[in-house]
TORTI-960795 format. One record per residue (C-alpha): residue number from 1; residue in three letters; chain; y, x, z. Coordinates in pm, whole numbers, plus 50000, padded with zeros to 5 digits. Each point is the difference from the previous one (the first is absolute). Last residue first. Example, Ala and Ser with C-alpha at 12.3 -4.5 7.8 and 13.67 -1.06 7.14 Angstrom:
2
resi,resn,chain,c2,c1,c3
2,SER,A,49894,51367,50714
1,ALA,A,49656,49863,50066
This chain:
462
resi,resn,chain,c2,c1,c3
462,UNK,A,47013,52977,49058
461,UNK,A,49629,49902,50142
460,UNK,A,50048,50259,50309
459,UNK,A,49707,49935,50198
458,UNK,A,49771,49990,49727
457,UNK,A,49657,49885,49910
456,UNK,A,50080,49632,50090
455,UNK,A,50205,49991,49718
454,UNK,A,50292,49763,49987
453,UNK,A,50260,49951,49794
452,UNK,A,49982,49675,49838
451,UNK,A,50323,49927,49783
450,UNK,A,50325,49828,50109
449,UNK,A,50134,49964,49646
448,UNK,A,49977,49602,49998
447,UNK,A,50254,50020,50275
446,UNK,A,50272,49880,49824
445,UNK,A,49818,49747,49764
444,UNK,A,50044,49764,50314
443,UNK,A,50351,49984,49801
442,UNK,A,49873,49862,49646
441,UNK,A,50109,49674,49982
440,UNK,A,50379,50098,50102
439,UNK,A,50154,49662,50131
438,UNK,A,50355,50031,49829
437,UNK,A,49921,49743,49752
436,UNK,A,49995,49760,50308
435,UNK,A,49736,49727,50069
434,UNK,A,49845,50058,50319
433,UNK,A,50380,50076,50101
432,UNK,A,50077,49642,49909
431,UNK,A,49711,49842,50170
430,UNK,A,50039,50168,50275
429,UNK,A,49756,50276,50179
428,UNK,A,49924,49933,50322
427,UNK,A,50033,50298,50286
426,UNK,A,49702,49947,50255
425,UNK,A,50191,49998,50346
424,UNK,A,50030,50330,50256
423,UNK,A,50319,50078,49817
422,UNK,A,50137,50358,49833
421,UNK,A,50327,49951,49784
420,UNK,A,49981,50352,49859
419,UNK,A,50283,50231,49912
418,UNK,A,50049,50322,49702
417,UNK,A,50292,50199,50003
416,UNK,A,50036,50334,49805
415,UNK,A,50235,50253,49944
414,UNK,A,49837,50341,50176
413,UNK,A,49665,50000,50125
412,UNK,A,50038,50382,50213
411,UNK,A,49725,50234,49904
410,UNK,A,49863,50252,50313
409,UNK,A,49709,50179,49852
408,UNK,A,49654,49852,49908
407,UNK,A,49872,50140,49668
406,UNK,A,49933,49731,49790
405,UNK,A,49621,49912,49920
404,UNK,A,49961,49695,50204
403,UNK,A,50313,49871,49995
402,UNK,A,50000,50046,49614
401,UNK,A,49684,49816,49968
400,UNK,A,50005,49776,50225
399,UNK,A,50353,49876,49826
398,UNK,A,49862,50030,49635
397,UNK,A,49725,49738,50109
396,UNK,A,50246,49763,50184
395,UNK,A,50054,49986,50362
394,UNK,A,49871,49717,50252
393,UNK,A,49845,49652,49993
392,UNK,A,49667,49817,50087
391,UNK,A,50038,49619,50088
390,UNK,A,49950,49938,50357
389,UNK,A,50405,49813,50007
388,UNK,A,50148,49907,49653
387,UNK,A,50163,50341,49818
386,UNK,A,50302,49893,49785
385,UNK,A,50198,50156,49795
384,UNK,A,50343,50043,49844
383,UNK,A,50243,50061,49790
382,UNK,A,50417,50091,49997
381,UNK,A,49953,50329,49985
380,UNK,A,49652,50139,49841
379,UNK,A,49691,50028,50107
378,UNK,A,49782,50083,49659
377,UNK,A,49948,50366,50095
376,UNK,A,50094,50203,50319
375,UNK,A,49788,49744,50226
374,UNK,A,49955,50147,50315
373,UNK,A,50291,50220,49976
372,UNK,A,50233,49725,49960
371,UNK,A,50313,50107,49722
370,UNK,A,50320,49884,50023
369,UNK,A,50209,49677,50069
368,UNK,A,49909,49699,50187
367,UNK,A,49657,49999,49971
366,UNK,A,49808,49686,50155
365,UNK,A,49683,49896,50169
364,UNK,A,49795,49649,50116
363,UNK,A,49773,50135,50264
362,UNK,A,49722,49820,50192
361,UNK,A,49923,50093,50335
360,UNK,A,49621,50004,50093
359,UNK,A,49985,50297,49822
358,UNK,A,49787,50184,49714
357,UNK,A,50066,50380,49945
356,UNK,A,50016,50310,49808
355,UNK,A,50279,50267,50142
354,UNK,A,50344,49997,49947
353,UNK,A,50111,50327,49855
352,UNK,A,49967,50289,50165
351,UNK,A,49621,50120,50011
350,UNK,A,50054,50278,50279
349,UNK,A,49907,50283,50048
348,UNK,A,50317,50088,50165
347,UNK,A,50267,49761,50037
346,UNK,A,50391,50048,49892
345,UNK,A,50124,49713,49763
344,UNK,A,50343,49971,50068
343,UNK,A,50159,49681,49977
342,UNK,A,50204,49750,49748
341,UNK,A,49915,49650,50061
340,UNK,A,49658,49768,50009
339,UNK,A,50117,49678,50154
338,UNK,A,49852,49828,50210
337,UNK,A,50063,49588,50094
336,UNK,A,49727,49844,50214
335,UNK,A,49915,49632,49989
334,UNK,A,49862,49788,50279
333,UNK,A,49867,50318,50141
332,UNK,A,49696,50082,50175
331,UNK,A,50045,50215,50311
330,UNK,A,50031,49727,50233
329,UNK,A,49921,49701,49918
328,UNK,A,50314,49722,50001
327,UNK,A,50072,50080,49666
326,UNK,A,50238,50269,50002
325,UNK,A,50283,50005,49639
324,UNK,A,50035,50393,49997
323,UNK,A,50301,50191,49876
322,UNK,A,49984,50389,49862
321,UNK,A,49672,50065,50004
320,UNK,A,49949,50390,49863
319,UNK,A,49749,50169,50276
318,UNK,A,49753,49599,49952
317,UNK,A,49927,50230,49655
316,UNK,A,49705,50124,50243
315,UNK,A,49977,50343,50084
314,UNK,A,49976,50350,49834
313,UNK,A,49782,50292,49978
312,UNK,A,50073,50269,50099
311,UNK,A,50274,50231,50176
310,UNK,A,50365,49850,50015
309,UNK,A,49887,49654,49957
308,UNK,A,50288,49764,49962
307,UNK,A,50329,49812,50064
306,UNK,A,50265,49840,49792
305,UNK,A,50348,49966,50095
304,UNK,A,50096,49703,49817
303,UNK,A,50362,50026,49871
302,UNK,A,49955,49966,49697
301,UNK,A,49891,49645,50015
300,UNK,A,50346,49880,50098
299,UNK,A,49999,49692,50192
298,UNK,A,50127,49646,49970
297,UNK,A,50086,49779,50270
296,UNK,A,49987,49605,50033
295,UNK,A,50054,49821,50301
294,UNK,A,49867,49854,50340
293,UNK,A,50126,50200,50275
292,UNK,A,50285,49832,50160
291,UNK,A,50392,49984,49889
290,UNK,A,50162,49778,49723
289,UNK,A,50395,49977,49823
288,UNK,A,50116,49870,49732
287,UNK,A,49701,49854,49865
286,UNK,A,50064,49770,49671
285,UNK,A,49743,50087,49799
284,UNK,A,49895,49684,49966
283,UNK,A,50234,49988,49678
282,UNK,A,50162,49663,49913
281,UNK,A,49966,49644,49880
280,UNK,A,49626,49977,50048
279,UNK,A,49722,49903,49776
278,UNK,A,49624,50028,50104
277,UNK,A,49736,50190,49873
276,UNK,A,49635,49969,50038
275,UNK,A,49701,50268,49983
274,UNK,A,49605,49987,50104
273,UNK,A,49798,50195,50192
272,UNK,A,50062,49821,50326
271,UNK,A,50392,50075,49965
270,UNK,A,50179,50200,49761
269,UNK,A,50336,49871,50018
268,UNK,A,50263,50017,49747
267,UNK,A,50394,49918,50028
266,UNK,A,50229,49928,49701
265,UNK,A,50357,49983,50010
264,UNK,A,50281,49825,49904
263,UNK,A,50324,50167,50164
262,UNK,A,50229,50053,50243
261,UNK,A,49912,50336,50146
260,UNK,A,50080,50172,50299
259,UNK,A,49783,50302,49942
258,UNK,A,49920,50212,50353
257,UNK,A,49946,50356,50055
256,UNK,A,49860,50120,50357
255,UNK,A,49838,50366,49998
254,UNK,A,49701,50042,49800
253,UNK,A,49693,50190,50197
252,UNK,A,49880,50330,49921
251,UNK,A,49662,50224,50132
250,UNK,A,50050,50340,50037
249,UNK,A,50024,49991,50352
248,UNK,A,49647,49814,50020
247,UNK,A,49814,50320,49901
246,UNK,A,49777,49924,49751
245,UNK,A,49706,50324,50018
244,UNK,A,50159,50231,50245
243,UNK,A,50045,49950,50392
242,UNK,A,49891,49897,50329
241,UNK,A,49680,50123,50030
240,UNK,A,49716,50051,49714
239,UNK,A,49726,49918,50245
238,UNK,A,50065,49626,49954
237,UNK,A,50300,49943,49769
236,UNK,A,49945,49597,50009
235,UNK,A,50108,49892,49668
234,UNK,A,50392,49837,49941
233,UNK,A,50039,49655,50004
232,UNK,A,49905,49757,49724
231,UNK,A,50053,49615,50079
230,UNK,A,49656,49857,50088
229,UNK,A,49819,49825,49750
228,UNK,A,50072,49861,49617
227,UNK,A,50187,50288,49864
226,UNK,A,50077,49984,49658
225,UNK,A,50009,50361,49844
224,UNK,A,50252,50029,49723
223,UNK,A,49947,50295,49711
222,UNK,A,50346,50058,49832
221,UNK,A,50156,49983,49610
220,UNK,A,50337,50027,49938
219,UNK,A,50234,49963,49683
218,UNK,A,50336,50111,50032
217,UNK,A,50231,50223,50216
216,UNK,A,50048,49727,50346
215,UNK,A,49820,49703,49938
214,UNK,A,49989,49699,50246
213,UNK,A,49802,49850,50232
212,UNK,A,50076,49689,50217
211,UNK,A,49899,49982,50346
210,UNK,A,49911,49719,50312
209,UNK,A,49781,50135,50296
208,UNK,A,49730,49778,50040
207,UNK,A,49714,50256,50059
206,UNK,A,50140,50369,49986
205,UNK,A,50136,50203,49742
204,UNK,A,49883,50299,49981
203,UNK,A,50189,50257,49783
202,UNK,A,49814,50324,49817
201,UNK,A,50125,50336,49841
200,UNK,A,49891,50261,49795
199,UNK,A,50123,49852,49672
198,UNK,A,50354,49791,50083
197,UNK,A,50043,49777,50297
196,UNK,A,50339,49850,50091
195,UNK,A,50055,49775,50334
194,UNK,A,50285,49752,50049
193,UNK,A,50051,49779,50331
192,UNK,A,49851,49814,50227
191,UNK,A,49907,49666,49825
190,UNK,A,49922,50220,49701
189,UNK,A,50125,50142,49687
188,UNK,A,49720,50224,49851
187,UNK,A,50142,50287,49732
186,UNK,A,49731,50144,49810
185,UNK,A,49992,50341,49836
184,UNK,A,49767,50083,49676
183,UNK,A,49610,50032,49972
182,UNK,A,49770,50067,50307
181,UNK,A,50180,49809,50276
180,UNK,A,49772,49889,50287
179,UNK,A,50061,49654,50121
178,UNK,A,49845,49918,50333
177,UNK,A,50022,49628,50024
176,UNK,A,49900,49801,50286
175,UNK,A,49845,49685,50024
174,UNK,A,49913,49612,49936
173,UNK,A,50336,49909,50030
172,UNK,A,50146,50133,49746
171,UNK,A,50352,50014,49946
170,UNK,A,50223,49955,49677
169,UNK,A,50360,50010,49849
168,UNK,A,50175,49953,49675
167,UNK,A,50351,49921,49903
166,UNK,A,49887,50310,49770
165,UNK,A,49743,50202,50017
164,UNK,A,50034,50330,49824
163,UNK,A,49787,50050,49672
162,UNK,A,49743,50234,49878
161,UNK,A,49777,49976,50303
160,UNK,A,49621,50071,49963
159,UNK,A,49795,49921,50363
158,UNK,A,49631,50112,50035
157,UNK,A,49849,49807,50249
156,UNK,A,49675,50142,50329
155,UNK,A,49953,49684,50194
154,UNK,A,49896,49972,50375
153,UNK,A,49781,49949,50233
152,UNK,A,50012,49775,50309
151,UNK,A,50275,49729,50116
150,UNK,A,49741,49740,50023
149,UNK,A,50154,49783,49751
148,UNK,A,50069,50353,49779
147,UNK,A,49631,50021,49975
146,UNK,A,49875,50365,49950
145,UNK,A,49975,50177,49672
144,UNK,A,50244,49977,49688
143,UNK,A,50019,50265,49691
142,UNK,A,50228,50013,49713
141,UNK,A,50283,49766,50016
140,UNK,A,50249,50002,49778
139,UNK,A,50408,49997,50127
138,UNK,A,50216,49963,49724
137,UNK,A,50143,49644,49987
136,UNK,A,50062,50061,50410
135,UNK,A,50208,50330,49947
134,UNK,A,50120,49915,49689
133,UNK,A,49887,49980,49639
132,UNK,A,50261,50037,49686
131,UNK,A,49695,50039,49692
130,UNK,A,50000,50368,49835
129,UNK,A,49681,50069,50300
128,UNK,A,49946,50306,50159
127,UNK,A,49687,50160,49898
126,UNK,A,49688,49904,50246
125,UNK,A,49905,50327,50138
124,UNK,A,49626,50150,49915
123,UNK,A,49722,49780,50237
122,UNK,A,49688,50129,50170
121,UNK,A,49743,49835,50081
120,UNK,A,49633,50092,50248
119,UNK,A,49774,49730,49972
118,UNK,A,49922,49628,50091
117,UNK,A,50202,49743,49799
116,UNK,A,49949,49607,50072
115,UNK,A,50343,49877,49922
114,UNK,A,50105,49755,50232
113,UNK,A,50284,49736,49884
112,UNK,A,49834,49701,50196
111,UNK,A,49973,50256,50301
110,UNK,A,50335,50058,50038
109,UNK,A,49984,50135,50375
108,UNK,A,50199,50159,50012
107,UNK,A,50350,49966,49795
106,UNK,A,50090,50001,49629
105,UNK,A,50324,50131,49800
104,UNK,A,49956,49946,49649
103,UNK,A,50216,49703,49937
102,UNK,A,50075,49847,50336
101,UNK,A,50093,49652,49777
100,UNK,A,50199,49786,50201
99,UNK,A,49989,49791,50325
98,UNK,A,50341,49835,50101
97,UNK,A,50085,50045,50364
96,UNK,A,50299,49720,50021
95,UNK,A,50257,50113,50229
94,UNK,A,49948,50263,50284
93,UNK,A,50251,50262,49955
92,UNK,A,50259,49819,50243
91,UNK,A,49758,50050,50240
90,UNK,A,50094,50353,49942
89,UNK,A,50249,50005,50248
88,UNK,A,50401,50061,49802
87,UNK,A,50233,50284,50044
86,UNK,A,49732,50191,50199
85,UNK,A,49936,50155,50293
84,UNK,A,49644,50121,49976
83,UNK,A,49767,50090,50347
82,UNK,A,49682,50218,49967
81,UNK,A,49641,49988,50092
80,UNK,A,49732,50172,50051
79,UNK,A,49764,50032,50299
78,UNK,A,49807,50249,49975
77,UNK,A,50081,50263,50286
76,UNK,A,50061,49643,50198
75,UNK,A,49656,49856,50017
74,UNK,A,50019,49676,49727
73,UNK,A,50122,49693,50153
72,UNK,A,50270,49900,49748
71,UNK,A,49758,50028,49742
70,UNK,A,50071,50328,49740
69,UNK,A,50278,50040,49701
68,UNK,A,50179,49760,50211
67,UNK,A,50390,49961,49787
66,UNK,A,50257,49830,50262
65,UNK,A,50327,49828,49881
64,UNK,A,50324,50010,50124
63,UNK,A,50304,49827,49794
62,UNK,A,50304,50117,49946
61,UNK,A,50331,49909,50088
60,UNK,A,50181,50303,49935
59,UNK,A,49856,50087,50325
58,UNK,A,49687,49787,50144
57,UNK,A,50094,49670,50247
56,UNK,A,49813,49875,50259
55,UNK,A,49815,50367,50010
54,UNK,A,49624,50034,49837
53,UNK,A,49926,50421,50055
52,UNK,A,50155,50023,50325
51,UNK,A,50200,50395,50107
50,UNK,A,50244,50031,49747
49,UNK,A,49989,49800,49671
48,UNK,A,49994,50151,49671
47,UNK,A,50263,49963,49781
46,UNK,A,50263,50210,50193
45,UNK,A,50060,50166,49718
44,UNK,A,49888,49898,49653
43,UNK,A,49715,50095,49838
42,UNK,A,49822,50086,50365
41,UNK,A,49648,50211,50066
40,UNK,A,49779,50005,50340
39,UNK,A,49692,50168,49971
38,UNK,A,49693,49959,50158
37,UNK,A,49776,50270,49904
36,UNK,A,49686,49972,49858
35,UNK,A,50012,50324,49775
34,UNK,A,50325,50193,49971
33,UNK,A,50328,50016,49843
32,UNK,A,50261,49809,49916
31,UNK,A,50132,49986,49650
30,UNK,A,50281,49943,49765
29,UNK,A,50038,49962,49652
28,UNK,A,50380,49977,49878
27,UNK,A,50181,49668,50014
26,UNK,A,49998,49811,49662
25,UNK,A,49762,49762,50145
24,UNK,A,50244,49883,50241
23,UNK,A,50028,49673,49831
22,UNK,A,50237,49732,49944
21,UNK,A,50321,50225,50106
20,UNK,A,50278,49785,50137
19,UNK,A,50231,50283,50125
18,UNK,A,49729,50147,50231
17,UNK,A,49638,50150,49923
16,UNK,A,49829,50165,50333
15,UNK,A,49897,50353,50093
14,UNK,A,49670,50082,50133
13,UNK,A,49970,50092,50376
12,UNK,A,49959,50344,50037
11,UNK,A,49808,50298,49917
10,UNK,A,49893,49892,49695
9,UNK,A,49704,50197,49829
8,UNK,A,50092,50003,49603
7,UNK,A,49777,50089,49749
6,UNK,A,49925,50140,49696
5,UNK,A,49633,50120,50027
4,UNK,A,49839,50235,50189
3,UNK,A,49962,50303,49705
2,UNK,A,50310,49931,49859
1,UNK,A,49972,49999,49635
């Protein structure tokens, strides 16, 4: 397998579909690259027009249509915003919202459906269902802090997929999804083009921005974090400098690929916590041709270029934050994504692992693929935990006692992947993941092996 991926970067504008094509989503995957960039991207030439954004009259007689990801007034290095030229606006969407059945997908602040669990949990991977489920039928929800109203917090979902949608499109309004792929590829068709994830990689797609999700090789499974606050930008680098960690080259946005579709279809809308749908006689997705800097990207996990101690001890996990969602204070996050990737493990007399701790953060966490070093036993792919904020966490028995005992020379953590969705909110526990078979009973049993060691009569207990 490629190490980064199998990717495209395009250089140039992307190519349209001619001879009465419906769709160019038979066009190979294309990128542009780079983090918070305004880009400019055309389906067909000439689409886009040259030098106004809302002319008399649009090529190919299209319409223009601006997406705000931010308020029109916000200071310029974050304002957001992009403009669509589309075969039809998306007032033609807007029918009759019908509510229907969310099914297992819940939003903050739920408080009729709180569970009152206090502890440390841990959860072993949900198999994939025989059942067809798409993107929106499959999406559980695990964990929700915050209050999506006030645009705080967030919600930590598992999402199973064993069917493509079909005629079938959604956006949510209430946030932002980062989608990390853990199990099988996914192939998102969006507004602004066509983005494919597979194991190691993520996609956000941002507030409002219309998709439909499809399978690519089988069966998936991902982790989705909804993202009730700021849009995630990259972390401040501070005394690190200009480079490593995510760098935003390596960051991927679709190039313009429209559908001109005449057919029924359904459109969903998460909005206020709860979900409608609304018929329409073709596909929204429908964008021949956009510029701005409002969109969705994916990004290569792989490609993190991790940083450390090279002497002892080591710092925070804050090293491996790959996006951040600020709240308004700085220093404490909204929501931080890390990652723990492959890296050398180098320090001197030093404990390695994480180290014990309670935080005002709490930490809803994920393995991807691989082994974590903190928990070597009963973490498996696919599962995960959860660690609500000033409650005591940190490595398993076995773990303290091999990093305590090993003999510390350079080891490189080779094939493993493990993230955290990290928020300064209390992370509730769901009804339905209060109730899964998965939940293991007997995880704080983990650290029932950390013994008493010390003896005031010696310096050197061990």
């Amino acid at each position: 397998m490629n190490p980064f991926g199998k990717t495209e970067i395009a250089r140039d504008k992307a190519e349209g579909m001619s001879g009465g094509a419906r769709t160019t989503v038979e066009a190979a995957l294309r990128y542009m690259s780079g983090f918070g960039n305004s880009f400019e991207t055309e389906a067909l030439e000439g689409a886009l027009p040259v030098g106004r954004n809302s002319p008399q009259k649009c090529p190919y007689g299209l319409y223009a249509e601006q997406l705000s990801g931010s308020a029109f007034t916000a200071p310029q290095g974050k304002n957001e915003r992009s403009w669509l030229y589309r075969i039809r606006p998306t007032v033609k969407h807007s029918r009759h919202y019908t509510p229907v059945d969310p099914g297992l997908m819940r939003t903050a602040p739920n408080a009729a459906e709180r569970v009152p669990m206090l502890g440390q949990f841990r959860w072993d991977p949900s198999p994939l269902p025989d059942a067809p489920m798409s993107f929106i039928e499959g999406l559980r929800t695990i964990t929700t802090a915050g209050d999506s109203d006030t645009q705080a917090g967030m919600a930590a979902h598992v999402v199973m997929v064993t069917r493509s949608m079909e005629a079938e499109y959604l956006f949510n309004s209430d946030g932002e999804f980062l989608i990390v792929a853990q199990h099988g590829a996914l192939r998102f068709h969006t507004e602004f083009g066509i983005i494919e994830i597979e194991p190691g990689e993520i996609c956000v797609i941002p507030r409002g921005v219309i998709f439909r999700v499809e399978l690519v090789d089988g069966p998936a499974r991902a982790y989705v974090c909804e993202n009730y606050g700021g849009a995630f930008t990259l972390p401040e680098r501070g005394p690190i400098g200009a480079n490593c960690l995510a760098n935003p080259r390596d960051f991927l946005t679709p190039v313009a690929a429209y559908e001109d579709r005449e057919e029924p279809s359904k459109l969903y809308v998460k909005w206020g916590g709860d979900l409608f749908v609304t018929e329409i006689g073709q596909s929204p997705l429908d964008v021949v041709a956009w510029h701005g800097n409002y969109y969705p990207y994916k990004y290569d996990l792989r490609r993190y270029a991790a940083v450390g101690s090279i002497s002892y001890d080591h710092p925070d996990p804050s090293i491996f934050t790959v996006l951040t969602s600020p709240s308004g204070e700085a220093g404490t996050a909204n929501i931080d994504f890390v990652i723990f990737p492959e890296r050398w493990m180098v320090a001197d007399n030093t404990f390695r692992p994480p180290w014990y701790h309670r935080n005002i953060m709490s930490e809803f966490m994920g393995l991807i693929y691989g082994v974590y070093d903190a928990k070597p036993e009963g973490f498996v792919p696919g599962g995960y935990s959860l660690h609500n904020q000033m409650l005591p966490h940190g490595p398993d028995a076995p773990a303290f006692e091999h990093a305590s005992t090993v003999e510390l020379k350079p080891v490189k953590l080779t094939g493993t992947m493990a993230f955290m969705f990290e928020t300064r909110f209390p992370q509730r526990v769901t009804a339905h993941a209060a109730g899964l078979p998965t939940l293991q009973k007997g995880y704080i049993g983990c650290w029932d092996g950390l013994r008493k060691r010390f003896d005031p009569a010696r310096k050197d207990a061990w």
